[in-house]
C-alpha positions as CSV (number, residue, x, y, z in Angstrom):
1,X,-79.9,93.9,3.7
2,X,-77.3,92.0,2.2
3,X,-74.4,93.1,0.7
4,X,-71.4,91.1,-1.5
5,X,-67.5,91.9,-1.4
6,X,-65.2,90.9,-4.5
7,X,-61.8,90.9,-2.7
8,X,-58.5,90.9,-4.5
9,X,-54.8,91.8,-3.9
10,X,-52.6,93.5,-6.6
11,X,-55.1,96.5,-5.6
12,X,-54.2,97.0,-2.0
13,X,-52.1,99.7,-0.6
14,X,-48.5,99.7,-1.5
15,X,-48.5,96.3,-3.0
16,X,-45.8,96.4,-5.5
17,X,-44.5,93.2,-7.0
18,X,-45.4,90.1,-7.9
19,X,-43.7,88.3,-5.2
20,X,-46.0,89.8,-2.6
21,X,-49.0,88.7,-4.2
22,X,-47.4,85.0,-4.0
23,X,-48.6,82.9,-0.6
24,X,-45.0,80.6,-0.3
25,X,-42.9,84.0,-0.6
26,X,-42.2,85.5,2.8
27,X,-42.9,88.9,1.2
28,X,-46.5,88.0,1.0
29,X,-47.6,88.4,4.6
30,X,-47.7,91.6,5.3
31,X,-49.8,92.0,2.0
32,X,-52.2,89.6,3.0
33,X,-52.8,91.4,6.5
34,X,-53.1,93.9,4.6
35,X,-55.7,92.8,2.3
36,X,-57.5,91.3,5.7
37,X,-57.3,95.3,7.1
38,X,-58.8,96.3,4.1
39,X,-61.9,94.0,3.6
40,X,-62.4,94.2,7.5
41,X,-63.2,98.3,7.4
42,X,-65.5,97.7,3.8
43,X,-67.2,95.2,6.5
44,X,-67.3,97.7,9.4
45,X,-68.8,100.4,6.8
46,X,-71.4,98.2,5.5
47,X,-72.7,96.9,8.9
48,X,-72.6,100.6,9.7
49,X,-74.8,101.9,6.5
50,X,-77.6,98.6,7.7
51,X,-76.0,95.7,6.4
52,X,-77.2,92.8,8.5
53,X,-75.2,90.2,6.6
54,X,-71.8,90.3,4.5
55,X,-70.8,87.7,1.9
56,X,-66.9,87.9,1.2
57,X,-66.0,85.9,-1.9
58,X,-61.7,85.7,-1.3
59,X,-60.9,86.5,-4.9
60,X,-56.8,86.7,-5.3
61,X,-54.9,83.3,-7.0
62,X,-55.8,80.0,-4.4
63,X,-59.0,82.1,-3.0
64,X,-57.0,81.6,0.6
65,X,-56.0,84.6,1.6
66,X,-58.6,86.1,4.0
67,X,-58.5,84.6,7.6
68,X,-62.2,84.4,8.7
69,X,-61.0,85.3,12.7
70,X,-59.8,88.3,11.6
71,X,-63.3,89.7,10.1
72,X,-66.5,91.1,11.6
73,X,-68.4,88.0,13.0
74,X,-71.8,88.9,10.7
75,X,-69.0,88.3,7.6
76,X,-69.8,84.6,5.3
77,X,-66.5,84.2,3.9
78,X,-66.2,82.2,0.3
79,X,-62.6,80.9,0.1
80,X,-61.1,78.5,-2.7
81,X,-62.8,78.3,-6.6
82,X,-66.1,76.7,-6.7
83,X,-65.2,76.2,-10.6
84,X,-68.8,77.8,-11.9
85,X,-68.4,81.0,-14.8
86,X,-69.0,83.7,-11.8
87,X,-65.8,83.0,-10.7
88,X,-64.5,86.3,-8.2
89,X,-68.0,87.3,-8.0
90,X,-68.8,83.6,-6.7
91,X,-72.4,83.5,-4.6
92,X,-73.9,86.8,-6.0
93,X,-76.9,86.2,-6.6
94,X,-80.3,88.9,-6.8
95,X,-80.8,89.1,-3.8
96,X,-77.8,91.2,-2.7
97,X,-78.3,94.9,-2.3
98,X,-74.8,95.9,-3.0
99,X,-71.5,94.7,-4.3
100,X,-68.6,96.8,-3.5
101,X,-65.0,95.8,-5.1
102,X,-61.6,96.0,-2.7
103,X,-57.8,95.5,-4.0
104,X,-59.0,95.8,-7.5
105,X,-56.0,96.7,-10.0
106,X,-55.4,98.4,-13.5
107,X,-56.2,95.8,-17.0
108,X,-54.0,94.1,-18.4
109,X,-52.6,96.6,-21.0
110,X,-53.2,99.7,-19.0
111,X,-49.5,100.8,-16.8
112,X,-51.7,102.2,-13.9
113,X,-50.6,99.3,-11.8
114,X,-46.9,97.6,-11.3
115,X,-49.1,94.2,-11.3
116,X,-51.7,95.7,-14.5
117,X,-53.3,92.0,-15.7
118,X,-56.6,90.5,-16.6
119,X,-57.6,87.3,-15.1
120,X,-54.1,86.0,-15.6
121,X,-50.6,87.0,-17.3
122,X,-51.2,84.7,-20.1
123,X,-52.9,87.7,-22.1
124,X,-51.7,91.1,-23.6
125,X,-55.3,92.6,-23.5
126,X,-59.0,91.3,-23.7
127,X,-61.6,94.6,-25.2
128,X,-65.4,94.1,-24.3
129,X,-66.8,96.2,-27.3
130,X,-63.3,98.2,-28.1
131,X,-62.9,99.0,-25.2
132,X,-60.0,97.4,-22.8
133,X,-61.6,95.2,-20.0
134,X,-60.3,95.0,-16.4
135,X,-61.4,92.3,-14.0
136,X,-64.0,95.4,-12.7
137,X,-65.2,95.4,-15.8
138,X,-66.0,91.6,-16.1
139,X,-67.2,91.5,-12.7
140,X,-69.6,94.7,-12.4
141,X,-71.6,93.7,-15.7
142,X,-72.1,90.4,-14.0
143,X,-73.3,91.9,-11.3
144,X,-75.3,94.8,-13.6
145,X,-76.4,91.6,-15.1
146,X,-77.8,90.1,-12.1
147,X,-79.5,93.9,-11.2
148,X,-77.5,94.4,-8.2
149,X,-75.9,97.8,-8.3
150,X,-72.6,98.3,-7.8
151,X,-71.4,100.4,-4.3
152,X,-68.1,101.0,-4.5
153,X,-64.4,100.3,-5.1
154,X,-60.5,100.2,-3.8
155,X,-57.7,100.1,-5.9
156,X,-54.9,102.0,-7.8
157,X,-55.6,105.0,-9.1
158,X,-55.6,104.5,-12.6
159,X,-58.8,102.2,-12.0
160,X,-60.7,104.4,-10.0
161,X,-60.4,106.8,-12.8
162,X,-61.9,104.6,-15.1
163,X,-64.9,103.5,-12.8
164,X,-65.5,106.9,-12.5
165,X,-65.9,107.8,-16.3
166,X,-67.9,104.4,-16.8
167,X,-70.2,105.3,-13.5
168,X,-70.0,108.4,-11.6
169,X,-72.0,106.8,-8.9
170,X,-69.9,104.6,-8.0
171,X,-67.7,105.8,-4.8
172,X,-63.7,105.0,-4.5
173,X,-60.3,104.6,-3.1
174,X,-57.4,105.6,-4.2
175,X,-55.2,102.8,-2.5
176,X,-51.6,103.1,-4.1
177,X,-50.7,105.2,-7.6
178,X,-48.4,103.5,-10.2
179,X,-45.6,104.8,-11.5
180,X,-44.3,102.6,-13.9
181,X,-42.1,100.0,-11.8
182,X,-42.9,101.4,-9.0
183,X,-46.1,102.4,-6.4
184,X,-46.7,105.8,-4.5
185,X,-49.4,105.3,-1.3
186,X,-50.7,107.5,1.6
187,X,-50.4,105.6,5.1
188,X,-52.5,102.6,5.0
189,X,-54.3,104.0,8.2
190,X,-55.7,106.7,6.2
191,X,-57.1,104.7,3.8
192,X,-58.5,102.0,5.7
193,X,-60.3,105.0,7.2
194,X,-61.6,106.2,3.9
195,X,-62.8,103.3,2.7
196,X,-64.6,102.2,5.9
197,X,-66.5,105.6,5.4
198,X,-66.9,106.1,1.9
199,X,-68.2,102.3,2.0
200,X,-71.1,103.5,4.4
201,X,-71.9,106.7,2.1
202,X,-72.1,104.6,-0.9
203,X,-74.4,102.0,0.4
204,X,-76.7,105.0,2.1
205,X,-76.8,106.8,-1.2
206,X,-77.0,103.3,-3.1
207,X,-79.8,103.8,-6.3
208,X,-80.4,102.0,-9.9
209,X,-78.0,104.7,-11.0
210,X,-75.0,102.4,-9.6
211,X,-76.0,99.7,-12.5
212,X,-73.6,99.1,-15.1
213,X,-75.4,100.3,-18.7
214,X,-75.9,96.8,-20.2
215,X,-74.9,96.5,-24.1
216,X,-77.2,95.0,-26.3
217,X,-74.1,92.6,-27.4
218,X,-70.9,91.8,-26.8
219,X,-68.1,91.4,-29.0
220,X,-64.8,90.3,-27.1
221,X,-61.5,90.1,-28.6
222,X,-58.9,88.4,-26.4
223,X,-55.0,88.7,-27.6
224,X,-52.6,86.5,-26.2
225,X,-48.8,86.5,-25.5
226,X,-48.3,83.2,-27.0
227,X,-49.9,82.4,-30.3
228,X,-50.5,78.5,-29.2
229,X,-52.5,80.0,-26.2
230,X,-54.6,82.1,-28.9
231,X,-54.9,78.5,-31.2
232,X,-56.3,76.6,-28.7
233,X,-59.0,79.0,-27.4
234,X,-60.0,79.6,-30.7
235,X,-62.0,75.7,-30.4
236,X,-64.1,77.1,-28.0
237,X,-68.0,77.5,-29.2
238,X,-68.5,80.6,-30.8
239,X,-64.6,81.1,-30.8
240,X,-62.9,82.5,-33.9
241,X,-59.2,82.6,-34.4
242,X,-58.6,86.5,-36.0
243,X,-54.7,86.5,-36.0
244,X,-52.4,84.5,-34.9
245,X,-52.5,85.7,-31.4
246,X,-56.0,87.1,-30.9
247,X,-59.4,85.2,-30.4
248,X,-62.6,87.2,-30.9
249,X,-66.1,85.6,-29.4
250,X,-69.8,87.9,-30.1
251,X,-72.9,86.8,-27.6
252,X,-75.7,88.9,-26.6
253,X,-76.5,87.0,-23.3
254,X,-73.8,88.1,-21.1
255,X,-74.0,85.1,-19.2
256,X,-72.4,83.1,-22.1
257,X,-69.5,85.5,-22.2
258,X,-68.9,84.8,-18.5
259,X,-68.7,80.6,-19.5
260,X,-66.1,81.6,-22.3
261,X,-64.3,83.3,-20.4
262,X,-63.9,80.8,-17.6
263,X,-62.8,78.4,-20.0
264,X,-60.9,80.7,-22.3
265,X,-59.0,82.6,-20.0
């Protein structure tokens, strides 16, 4: 059994400003052992549910941050951007059994997270079908897309929330809680405990029921702090310029959303 790990930062405990999500600021270490802690324990719990092989895909800014000594040896780690539309989710493919999500963070125009934001800060929201779209959201209907069902997830708690009203199924951790400028966590030894366990209970219990439901299209609007931002997207294929700060884009393949958004966002 295979299983794939998205890993990000601005979802791991405590994490609270920018700075600390920023390699050349000294306030970044401790974040990024952190992150290491974190991924390490989803590792442990998948080995422990059967995994025989874990594919890490580094997911936060330069795709550096994980340290490869400092993870289970039966770990392939994916560090740096290949450049292809699958972006964080880089190497899934069908065969994978699971995917589980850790350091995952609020959308950008949700306040559940000090560092809230969608694929970058260049955007004040992107909706997938009216609805406001997190970087979960992108990612787990590439990987319903691909028929590999999603396991479970880390993050603030505003996010778990919301994976929980889109799929029940789907286990989580409550890593830090917003509260506006600031971030309320339990000990991080508590939960790199919990999610070490509740990684293993999701991938025993795993079923079709973890899929994302698939729409039958998507219609994506995409509105930007800066209006020339919005102009220039709007040349994109398929790209239509509705104001002067939002770009809306309708497909049915949800592949093709994934390529507009890689060059988009």
């Amino acid at each position: 059994m295979k299983v794939f790990i998205s890993a990000d930062i601005e979802g791991i405990n405590s994490i609270t400003t920018w700075r600390e999500t920023d390699a050349p600021n000294p306030e970044y270490q401790p974040f990024k052992k952190q992150m290491n802690i974190e991924v390490a324990h989803a590792v442990n719990g998948a080995l422990a549910a059967g995994a025989k092989e874990v594919f890490v895909k580094d997911a936060h800014d330069s795709a550096r941050n994980l340290d490869i000594n400092l993870l289970p040896e039966e770990v392939i780690l994916h560090r740096g951007w290949s450049g292809s539309p699958a972006s964080m989710m880089a190497g899934l493919d069908k065969s994978f059994a699971a995917v589980i999500f850790i350091g995952y963070h609020s959308a950008a125009g949700d306040a559940g997270n000090t560092l809230s934001h969608t694929m970058n800060t260049r955007i004040n929201y992107i909706k997938i079908n009216n609805e406001i779209a997190s970087e979960f959201t992108i990612n787990s209907l590439y990987a319903s897309y691909l028929e590999v069902p999603i396991a479970f997830l880390s993050g603030d708690e505003a996010l778990t929330q919301t994976v929980q009203k889109i799929n029940p199924n789907i286990n989580v951790v409550v890593t830090k809680t917003g509260d506006h400028g600031a971030t309320v966590s339990r000990h991080p030894s508590v939960t790199n405990k919990e999610i070490e366990t509740k990684v293993r209970e999701a991938i025993k219990n795993l079923s079709l029921l973890n899929l994302i439901k698939m729409p039958n299209e998507f219609n994506i609007e995409i509105n930007f702090k800066y209006h020339a931002d919005a102009y220039s997207s709007s040349f994109f294929p398929g790209c239509t310029l509705k104001d002067d700060f939002t770009v809306s884009y309708s497909c049915k393949d949800y592949y093709d959303a994934m390529v507009m958004m890689k060059f988009v966002l």
